[in-house]
C-alpha positions, 0 to 999 in steps of 0.5 A: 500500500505504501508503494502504491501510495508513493506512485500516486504522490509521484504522478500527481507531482509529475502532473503539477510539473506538467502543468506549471511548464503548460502554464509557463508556456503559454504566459512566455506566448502571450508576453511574447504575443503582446511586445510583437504587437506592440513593437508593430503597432509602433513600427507601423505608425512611425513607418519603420520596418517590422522587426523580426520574429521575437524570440521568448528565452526562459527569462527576459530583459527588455531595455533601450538605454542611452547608447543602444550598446550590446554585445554581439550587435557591434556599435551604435552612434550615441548622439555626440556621434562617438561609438560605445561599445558595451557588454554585459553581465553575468547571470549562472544558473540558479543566481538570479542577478536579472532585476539587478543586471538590467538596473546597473546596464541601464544606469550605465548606459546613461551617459550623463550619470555614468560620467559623473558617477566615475568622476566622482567615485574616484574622491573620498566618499562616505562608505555605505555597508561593508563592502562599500555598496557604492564602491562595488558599484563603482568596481563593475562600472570600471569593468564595463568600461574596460571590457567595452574596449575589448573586442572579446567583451566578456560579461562582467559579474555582479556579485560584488554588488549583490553581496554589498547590498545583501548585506545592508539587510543581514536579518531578510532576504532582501537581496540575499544571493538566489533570492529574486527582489522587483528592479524598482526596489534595488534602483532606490537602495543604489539611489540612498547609497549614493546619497548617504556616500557624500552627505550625513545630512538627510533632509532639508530644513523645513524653514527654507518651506514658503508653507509654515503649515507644511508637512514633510521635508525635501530629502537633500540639497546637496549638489555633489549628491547624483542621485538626487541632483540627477533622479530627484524630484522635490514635489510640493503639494496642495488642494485647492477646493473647487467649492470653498476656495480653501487652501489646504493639505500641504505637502512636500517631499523627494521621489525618484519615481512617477509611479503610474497604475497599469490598470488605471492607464488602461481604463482611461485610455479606453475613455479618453482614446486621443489623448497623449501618454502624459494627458492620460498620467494627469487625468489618472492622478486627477482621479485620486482625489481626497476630502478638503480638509474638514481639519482646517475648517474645509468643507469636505468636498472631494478634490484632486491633488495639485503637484508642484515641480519647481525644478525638473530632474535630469532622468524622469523614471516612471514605475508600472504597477502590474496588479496581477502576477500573471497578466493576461495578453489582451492587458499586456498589449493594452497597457503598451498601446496606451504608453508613448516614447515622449512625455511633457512632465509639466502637463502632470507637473505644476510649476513648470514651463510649458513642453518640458518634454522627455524622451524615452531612453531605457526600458526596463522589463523583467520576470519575477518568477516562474510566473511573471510577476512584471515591473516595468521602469521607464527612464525619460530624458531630453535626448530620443536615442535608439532602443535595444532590447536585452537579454542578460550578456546577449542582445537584440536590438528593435526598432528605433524608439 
């Protein structure tokens, strides 16, 4: 009875193996079903030619960086005219370095902070973890540096990092070797050790606010510091009440990120199809609306959220929330129909003057997991350069966006 019983265990796993490779299949097909119609669509419309047939690895890195610089695609002009050579990093079997492999290629095929990050890496900085995070950094910069004049180009790992950061959280698994963590989540850690690397102090004095009733602080004033000087968004808030005239719920902070609802671009995409990517974020963000505080002797009706940028940042990231670990095609496509390769962030951002407009340079897209839990950040700047898609050390380049 007892080998009978082991055989029924024994088949009914190989049936959940089974099955789980069948559902694998079919959600690598429609992944790839809906990046091959959005690809076309895009093609289509800026009368490029189509690309050819996608292929679907295992895991996937899509990406479009600054110099469109990957292994076995030769060279790309940048848009100074000068070639760069890239290569790639490493990924064995079993290391799960993919959500952090795509965030290091994408930091260091940004021109601008690639510079300046090894410009100013090499002056005493304050150490952040031991190891140094931002000295392991700098290290796999060099080294992509160097191998991007090499002809062989070999893939350069990123251990060095992986144990740095792992070690800023001895007691989880954030970032623990073999362990998978979403690519927005390691881009913010790199961002505060770069800002704690060159100032102890970590926010701005509230008496520099306009608002004396203001809540909340700006995170760094610092000019030596590239995450913020680069990345940083100092946003202030507020609510003007359509109704009572109020003024209240004052706010400023520091982000990094816009952080866009998949769900939510879709939806208003399907209810206001003409208009642009960045209309679509403003009318998304004017639907989270909040009462006018009854606190400050508001009247209570609901109003949305005025934000105030004063001072644009360099890179515009944006983050898309997916609210399901497994997508289905038909909202894969949707949500990518739905976004554009330039954006006027004074459209979503008061303060501003008038067509602050980016352009899209890097696209960073992976899979979390055997069933593709997705995250998406998209890195806007001033320049359109070309787009690149990448999987870890190999690379196939699509399109011109």
């Amino acid at each position: 009875m007892g080998l009978n019983n082991l055989g029924d265990n024994g088949a009914k796993t190989l049936r959940q193996l089974q099955a789980e490779e069948d559902d694998e299949e079919r959600f690598q097909a429609d992944l790839k079903k809906a990046v091959r119609q959005s690809l076309d669509t895009f093609q289509a419309h800026q009368k490029l030619p189509l690309v050819p047939s996608l292929r679907t690895p295992p895991k996937i890195s899509l990406g479009a960086d600054e110099f469109g610089v990957f292994p076995n695609e030769g060279m790309v002009k940048n848009v100074n005219e000068a070639d760069v050579f890239g290569t790639g990093l490493k990924n064995e079997v079993g290391e799960y370095n993919c959500f952090l492999n795509v965030i290091i290629q994408s930091l260091w095929h940004i021109r601008r902070f690639r510079d300046e990050f090894l410009r100013r890496s090499t002056s005493e900085h304050i150490h952040v973890g031991d190891p140094c995070v931002v000295c392991a950094l700098y290290d796999i910069f060099t080294a992509l540096s160097m191998a991007s004049t090499d002809m062989r180009r070999e893939a350069v790992a990123p251990t060095s990092l992986r144990i740095a950061l792992s070690n800023l959280y001895p007691d989880s698994n954030f970032f623990q070797e073999a362990q998978m963590n979403d690519a927005s989540e390691v881009l913010a850690v790199i961002f505060d050790c770069l800002h704690r690397s060159v100032t102890s102090d970590s926010g701005v004095s509230d008496t520099e606010s306009v608002e004396s009733n203001c809540m909340g602080s700006w995170d760094c004033a610092n000019n030596a510091c590239i995450a913020h000087s680069l990345f940083g968004m100092d946003i202030f808030e507020r609510m003007n009440c359509y109704n009572c005239d109020l003024e209240s719920r004052h706010l400023k902070y520091t982000s990094f990120f816009h952080n866009i609802n998949a769900s939510a671009l879709r939806t208003m995409k399907v209810m206001c199809a003409e208009s642009s990517f960045d209309e679509l974020l403003n009318l998304v963000e004017m639907n989270h609306q909040l009462a006018c505080d009854p606190e400050a002797d508001g009247c209570g009706k609901l109003n949305y959220i005025h934000h105030i940028l004063k001072t644009p940042p360099h890179v515009f990231t944006t983050v898309l929330g997916w609210q399901n670990t497994c997508e289905n095609v038909e909202d894969i496509a949707a949500t990518m129909a739905a976004l554009a390769t330039e954006i006027d962030i004074s459209v979503l951002y008061r303060g501003l003057d008038p067509k602050n407009t980016r352009c899209l340079v890097s696209v960073v897209v992976w899979l979390k997991e055997r069933a593709g839990h997705e995250c998406t950040e998209e890195a806007y700047h001033a320049v359109l350069l070309d787009g690149n898609c990448f999987q870890e050390h190999t690379a196939v380049v699509y399109g011109e966006y």
